[in-house]
Structure formats: structure tokens, C-alpha cells
N, C-alpha and C positions, 0 to 999 in steps of 0.2 A: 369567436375566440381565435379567428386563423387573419390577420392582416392581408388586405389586399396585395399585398407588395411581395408575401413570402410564395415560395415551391415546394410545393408539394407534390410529391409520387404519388399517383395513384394506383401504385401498390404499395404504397404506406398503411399501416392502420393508428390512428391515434383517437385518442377518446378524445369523446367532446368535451371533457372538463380542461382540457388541455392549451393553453395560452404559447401559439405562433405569433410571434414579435414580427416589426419589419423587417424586410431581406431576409431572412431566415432560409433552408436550404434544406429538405426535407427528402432521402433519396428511395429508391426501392428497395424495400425489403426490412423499412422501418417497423418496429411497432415499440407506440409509448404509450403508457399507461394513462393514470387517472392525475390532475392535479399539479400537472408539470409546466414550468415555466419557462420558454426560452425568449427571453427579452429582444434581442435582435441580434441577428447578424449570425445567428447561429445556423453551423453548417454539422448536419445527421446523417451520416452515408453507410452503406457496406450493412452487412448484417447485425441489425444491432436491436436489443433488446430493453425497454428502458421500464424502472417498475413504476410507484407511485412520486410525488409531492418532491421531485427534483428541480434546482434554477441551475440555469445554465446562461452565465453572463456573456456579453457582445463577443464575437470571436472567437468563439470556441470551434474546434474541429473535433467532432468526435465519430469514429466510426472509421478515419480515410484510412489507407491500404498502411500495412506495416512498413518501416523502414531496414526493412532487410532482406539484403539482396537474394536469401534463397526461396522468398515468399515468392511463386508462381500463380497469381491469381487464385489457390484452391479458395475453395467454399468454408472463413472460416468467421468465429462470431465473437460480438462484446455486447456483452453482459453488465447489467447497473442495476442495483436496487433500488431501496427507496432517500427519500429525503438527503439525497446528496448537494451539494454546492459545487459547483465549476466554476471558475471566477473567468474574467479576460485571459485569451487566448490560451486557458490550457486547448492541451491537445491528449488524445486518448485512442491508441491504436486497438484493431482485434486480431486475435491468435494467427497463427501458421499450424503448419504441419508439422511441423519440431520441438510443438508445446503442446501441443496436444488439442489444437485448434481454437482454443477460448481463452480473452482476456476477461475479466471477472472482477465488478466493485462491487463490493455489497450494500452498505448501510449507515449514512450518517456520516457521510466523508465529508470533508472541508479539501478543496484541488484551490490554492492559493494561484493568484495571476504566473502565468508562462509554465505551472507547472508541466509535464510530460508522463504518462504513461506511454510505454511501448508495449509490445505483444509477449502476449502468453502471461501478463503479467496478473497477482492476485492481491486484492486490496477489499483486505476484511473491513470490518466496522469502525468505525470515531477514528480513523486513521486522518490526519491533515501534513498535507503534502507545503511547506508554505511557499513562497514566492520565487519560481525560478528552479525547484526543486526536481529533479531529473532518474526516473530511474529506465536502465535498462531493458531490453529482454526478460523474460523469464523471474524476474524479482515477484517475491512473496512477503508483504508485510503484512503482519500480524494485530489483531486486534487494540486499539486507542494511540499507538506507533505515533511518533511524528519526526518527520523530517525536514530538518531545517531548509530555510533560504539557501538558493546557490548550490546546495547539497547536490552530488552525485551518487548511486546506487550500482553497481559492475550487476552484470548479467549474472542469473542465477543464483545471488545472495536472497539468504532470508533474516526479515529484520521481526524479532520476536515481539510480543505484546508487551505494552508500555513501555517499549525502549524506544530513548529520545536519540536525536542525531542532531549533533550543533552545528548550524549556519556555515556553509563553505566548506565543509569536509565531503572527505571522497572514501566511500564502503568498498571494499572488494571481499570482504569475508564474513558468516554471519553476524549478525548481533546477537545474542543471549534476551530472553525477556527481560525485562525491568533493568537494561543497560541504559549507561551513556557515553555515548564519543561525539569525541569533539578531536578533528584534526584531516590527516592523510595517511594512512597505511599505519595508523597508529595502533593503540590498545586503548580497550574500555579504561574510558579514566573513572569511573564509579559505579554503584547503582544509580538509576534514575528516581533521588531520593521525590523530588517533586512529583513523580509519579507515583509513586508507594501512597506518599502522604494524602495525594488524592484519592486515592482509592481508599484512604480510612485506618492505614495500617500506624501503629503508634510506634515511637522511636525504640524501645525495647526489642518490638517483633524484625524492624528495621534494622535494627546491627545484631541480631540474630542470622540472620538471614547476609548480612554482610559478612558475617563470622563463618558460615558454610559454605559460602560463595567463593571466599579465600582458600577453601579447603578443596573444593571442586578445581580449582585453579592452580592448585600447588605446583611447583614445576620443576617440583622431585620426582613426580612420577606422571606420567599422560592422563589427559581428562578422563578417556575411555576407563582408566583404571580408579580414578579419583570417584569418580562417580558410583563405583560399585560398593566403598566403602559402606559400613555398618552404619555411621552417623550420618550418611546422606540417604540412603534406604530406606531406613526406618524414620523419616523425617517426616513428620504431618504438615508440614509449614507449605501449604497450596503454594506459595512463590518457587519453593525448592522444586515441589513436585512437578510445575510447569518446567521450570527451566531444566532437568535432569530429563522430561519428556523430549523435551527442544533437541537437546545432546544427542540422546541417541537415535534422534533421527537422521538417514544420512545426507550427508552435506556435499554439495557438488563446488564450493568455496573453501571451506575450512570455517575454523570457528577466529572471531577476534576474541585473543586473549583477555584476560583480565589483567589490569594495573594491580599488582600486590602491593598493599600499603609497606 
């Protein structure tokens, strides 16, 4: 399963169900799990932990030193779950000591061609990063997420579950779950109706939920206070309850507004 052509540390650990392409680049301190694919050209360095049934297309770097200049060589680690995809030349840095020393994918990701993880960064499940797609330092996106082509992420933003990010726009502040923007330094221009809809929810619970959305958004008075309202409290609607969780978490960005219809 290991090509004559690839490198291998022998302080690496990888299991034998495990398929080394040619050229492949394999460094100390690896360990990959069960069922994992790297095609070729694939370069594994730095502290990295990989779990089961992952491909990792030609070109990929995963593992090499952060790109930031206050990283001092410390001892720090990246973390991957299962069943992910890496396509052409992404790239995937691990932690420093100003994040808490772990960068972190979980499960079921799709990393489209050129996309970029940097350090400290957390990347829950069915997240897809598509072609070219860039996030900073410290970015946390949230469960089935996706961000577009070209897309850039500012350090420290967290991008909530099921909120989409349209092609060529630039995040500097959170996203809300079940948002979508589309632009640069702009405001959510909706819900992320295609994401609702996938998930099952019918048009009724959908402009419900748009209808408290507007209300948490109001901008008569601050979200901090929108939020404590009686009709968002007592709301059962799981979508409110995530996103009203999201809020008063604290934000080291700010939150991006919502477009009020």
C-alpha cells in the first residue's frame, strides 16, 4: 500500500489499510489512521493526527509550519477526522500558542482545489470550503457551512451552521447560523433559504423564523437587548434557539447585521 517512490518517517505510524501514492512525503511525528488515501504528491508534516477513510488529492500540504510570524517553532498539532476530501493543492496549517495550539477538522469536509486553512483554525462537519476559498487564523466554522469560491474569512470570525458565503466576498464579522452573504463588509442579505430547505424545514416554519430573525435584528434597539425579548425566549423554533445560542456567545469580530426587509 506504500509506493516505492514515497517518504516515509520512520516515526510515522500509519496503518496498513492505508494507500501512499507516488512522491508522497510522509514526516515525523505522523500518525494516519485506517483507509486513508493519498494519491500522490502528497506532503504530511508537523504534528498531525489523521482519523479514518480520508483522500487527499496531488499537492496537498498538510501539516507545514503556520504562517505567522509569532509561531516560534512551539510543539503545536492538526487534527482531522474521518471521511474528509482535500482536493489539489489545498493547504492546512496546525496551531500556535495564541490559539491554543490545535488546528481541528472534524468530519465529512469537502477542501475544494487551492482552498487554505491557517492555524488555530476549527472546522466542524459537512463544511465545504469551495475553490480558492481562504480562511485566516483563528476562524471557527460551524456545522454543513459553506464557503464560496474566491471567498476570504478575517481572523477570528465565526461562521454559524448552515450559513452560506457567496463566491468572492470578504467576512470580517460573524455570520449567524442559517445566514447568507454575498459581497464585502456588507450585511446578511437573507436566510440561507436553500439551507433551511435542505434540512427539511417547510416554507411556513421558514418565514417564521425570518419573521424573528427581523425581530432579533431590529435596530431600534441592540441585539444584546433584542434577544432577551419574551417572543425570542420563549421560542421553540431549534433554528431561533441556535442562533440566539450563537449571539450570546462572545464575539471577538462583531456580529454581521442582518438586511431588514
Amino acid at each position: 500500500m506504500i509506493h516505492e517512490t514515497a517518504v516515509i518517517s520512520k516515526n510515522s505510524q500509519i496503518d496498513e489499510t492505508t494507500n501512499i501514492g507516488p512522491f508522497c512525503v510522509i514526516g515525523e511525528g505522523v500518525t494516519i489512521g485506517k483507509n486513508n488515501n493519498l494519491i500522490s504528491h502528497v506532503s504530511i508534516t508537523g504534528n498531525t493526527k489523521i482519523e479514518d477513510g480520508n483522500v487527499f488529492y496531488p499537492f496537498c500540504s498538510i501539516g507545514s509550519d503556520p504562517q505567522d510570524l509569532k509561531y516560534n517553532n512551539e510543539k503545536s498539532f492538526l487534527k482531522i477526522g474521518s471521511k474528509n476530501r482535500f482536493r489539489e493543492n489545498v493547504t492546512v496549517n496546525p496551531g500556535t500558542s495564541g490559539g491554543g495550539l490545535n488546528t481541528i477538522i472534524y468530519d465529512n469536509c469537502l477542501f475544494m482545489v487551492g482552498s487554505h486553512i491557517a492555524h488555530d483554525c476549527i472546522i466542524k462537519s459537512n463544511v465545504i470550503l469551495a475553490n480558492n476559498a481562504t480562511l485566516a487564523g483563528h476562524v471557527e466554522i460551524h456545522n454543513n457551512a459553506i464557503i464560496g469560491g474566491n471567498s476570504a474569512i478575517h481572523q477570528f470570525v465565526r461562521i454559524g451552521k448552515y450559513a452560506m458565503i457567496g463566491g468572492m466576498s470578504g467576512v470580517e464579522k460573524d455570520i449567524i447560523p442559517y445566514g447568507l452573504y454575498i459581497g464585502i463588509r456588507e450585511n446578511l442579505k437573507s436566510l440561507n433559504l436553500v439551507g433551511l430547505k435542505r434540512k427539511g424545514l417547510k416554507s411556513n416554519l421558514i418565514n417564521e423564523i425570518k419573521n424573528l430573525i427581523n425581530q432579533i435584528f431590529d435596530k431600534n434597539d441592540a441585539i444584546e437587548n433584542n434577544i432577551k425579548k419574551e417572543v425570542i425566549t420563549n421560542s421553540k423554533i431549534l433554528e431561533i434557539v441556535e442562533i440566539t445560542h450563537f449571539l450570546n456567545v462572545n464575539s471577538k469580530r462583531g456580529i454581521t447585521a442582518f438586511q431588514n426587509d
